[in-house]
C-alpha positions in Angstrom: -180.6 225.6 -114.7 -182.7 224.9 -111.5 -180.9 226.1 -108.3 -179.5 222.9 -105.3 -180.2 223.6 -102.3 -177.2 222.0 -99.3 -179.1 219.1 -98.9 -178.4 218.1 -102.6 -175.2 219.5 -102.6 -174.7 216.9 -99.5 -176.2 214.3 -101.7 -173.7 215.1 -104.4 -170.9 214.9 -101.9 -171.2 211.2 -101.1 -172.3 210.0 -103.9 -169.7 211.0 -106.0 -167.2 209.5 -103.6 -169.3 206.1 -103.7 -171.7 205.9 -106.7 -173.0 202.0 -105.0 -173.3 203.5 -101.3 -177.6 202.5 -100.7 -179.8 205.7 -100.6 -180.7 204.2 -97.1 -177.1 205.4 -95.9 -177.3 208.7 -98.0 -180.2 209.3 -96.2 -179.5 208.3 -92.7 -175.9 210.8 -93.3 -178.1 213.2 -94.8 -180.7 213.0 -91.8 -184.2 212.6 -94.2 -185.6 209.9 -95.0 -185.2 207.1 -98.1 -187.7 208.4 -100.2 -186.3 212.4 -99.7 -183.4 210.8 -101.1 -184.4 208.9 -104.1 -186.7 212.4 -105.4 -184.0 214.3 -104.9 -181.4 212.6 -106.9 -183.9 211.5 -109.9 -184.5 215.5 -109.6 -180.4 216.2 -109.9 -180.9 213.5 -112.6 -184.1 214.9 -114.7 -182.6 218.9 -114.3 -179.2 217.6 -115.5 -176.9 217.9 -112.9 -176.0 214.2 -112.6 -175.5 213.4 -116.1 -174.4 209.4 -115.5 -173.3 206.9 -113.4 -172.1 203.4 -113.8 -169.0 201.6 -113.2 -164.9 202.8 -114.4 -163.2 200.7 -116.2 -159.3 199.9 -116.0 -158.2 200.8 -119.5 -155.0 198.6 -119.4 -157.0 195.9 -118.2 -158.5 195.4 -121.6 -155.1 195.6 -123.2 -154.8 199.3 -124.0 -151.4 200.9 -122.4 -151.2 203.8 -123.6 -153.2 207.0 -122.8 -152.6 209.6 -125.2 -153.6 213.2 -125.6 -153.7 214.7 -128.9 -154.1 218.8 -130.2 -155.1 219.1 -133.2 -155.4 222.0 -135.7 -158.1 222.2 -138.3 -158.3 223.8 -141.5 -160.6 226.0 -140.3 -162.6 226.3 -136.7 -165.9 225.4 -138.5 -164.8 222.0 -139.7 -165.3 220.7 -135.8 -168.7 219.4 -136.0 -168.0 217.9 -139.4 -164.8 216.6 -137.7 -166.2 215.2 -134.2 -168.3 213.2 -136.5 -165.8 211.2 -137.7 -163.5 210.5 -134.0 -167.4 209.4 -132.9 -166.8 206.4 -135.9 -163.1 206.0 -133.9 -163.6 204.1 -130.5 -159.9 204.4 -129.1 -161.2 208.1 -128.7 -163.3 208.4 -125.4 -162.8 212.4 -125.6 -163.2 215.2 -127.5 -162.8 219.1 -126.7 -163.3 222.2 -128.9 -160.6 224.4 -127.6 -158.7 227.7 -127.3 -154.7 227.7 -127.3 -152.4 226.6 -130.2 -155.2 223.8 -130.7 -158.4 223.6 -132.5 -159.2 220.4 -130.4 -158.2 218.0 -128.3 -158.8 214.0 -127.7 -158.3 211.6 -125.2 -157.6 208.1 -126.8 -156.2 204.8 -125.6 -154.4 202.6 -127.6 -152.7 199.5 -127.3 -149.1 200.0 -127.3 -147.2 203.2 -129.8 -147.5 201.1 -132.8 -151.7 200.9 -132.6 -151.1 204.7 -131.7 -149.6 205.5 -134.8 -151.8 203.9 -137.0 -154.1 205.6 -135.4 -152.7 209.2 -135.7 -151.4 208.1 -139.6 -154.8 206.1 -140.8 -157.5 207.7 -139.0 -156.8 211.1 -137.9 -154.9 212.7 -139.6 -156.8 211.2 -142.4 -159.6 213.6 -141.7 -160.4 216.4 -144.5 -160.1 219.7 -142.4 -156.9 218.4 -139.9 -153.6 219.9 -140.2 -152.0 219.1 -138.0 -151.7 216.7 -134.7 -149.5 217.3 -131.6 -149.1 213.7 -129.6 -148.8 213.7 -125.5 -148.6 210.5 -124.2 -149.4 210.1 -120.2 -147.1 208.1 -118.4 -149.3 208.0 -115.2 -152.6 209.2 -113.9 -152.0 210.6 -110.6 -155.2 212.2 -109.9 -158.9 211.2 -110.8 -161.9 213.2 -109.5 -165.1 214.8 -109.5 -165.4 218.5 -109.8 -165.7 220.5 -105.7 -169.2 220.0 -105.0 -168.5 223.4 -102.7 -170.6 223.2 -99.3 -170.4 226.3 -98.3 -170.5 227.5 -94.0 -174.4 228.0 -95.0 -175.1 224.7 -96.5 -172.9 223.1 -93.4 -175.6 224.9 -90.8 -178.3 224.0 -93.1 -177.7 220.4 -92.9 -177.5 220.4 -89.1 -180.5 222.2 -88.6 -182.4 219.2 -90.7 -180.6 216.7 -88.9 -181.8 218.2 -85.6 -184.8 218.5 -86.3 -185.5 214.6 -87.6 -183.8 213.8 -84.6 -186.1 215.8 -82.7 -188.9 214.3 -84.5 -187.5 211.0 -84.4 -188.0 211.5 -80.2 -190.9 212.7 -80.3 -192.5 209.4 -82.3 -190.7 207.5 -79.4 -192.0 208.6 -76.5 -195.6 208.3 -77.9 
């Protein structure tokens, strides 16, 4: 993977706190210009750091209360592709891991209340060739919801300074021509 530099890694910072904020206040935070800052994010786009963006939707606002983990236990560890093929065909499941722990797997799903859970985990799960077994762990609450540390270091910090002195520098120079 191609190396970020601070000034994405400042990129990455606000825009992951405000997906809608305008590249023309990214920039000015960032001290570059507009253009600096629409290259550099299609960049972080086309080398696959930013892998999406769009909007979050309120789950319970669509009618589905419950949020529900799952671990399940396969037959066998090999089954998992043959398995994740069949949650893709079930769209109360919005995620899927291949795991280590008493678990082959586990999935994030969302259901409507305990009695659309269960048919789920009765009729569609566990109704898989290949699972065992399914452990259920319903959340009560989501208390936190984040990105992962984007991590500016004391380096990137001075980094970022020294560009924004120097377009402000610049910035003067242009206006006492």
């Amino acid at each position: 993977m191609e190396k970020i530099d601070s000034l994405d890694k400042k990129i990455l910072e606000i825009i992951t706190h405000n997906a809608r904020i305008p590249f023309k206040e990214v920039a000015i935070e960032c001290g570059v210009s507009r253009a600096a800052i629409h290259q550099r994010v299609q960049r972080l786009v086309d080398i696959g750091v930013i892998t999406g963006s769009g909007y979050n939707v309120n789950p319970v606002s669509l009618g589905y209360n419950t949020c529900t983990y799952v671990g399940i236990t396969l037959e066998r560890g090999s089954m998992y592709k043959h398995v994740v093929k069949e949650f893709e065909n079930i769209p109360e499941i919005v995620e899927c891991h291949f795991t280590t722990g008493p678990y082959t797997m586990l999935v994030k799903l969302y259901a409507r209340d305990n009695a659309h859970l269960m048919e789920l985990l009765n009729n569609r799960l566990q109704e898989i060739p290949g699972v065992i077994s399914t452990e259920t762990l319903i959340s009560l609450t989501q208390s936190i919801k984040k990105e992962v540390p984007i991590g500016l270091s004391d380096d990137d910090i001075a980094a970022l300074k020294a560009l924004t002195t120097r377009k402000n520098a610049l910035v003067t120079d242009n206006a006492d021509e």
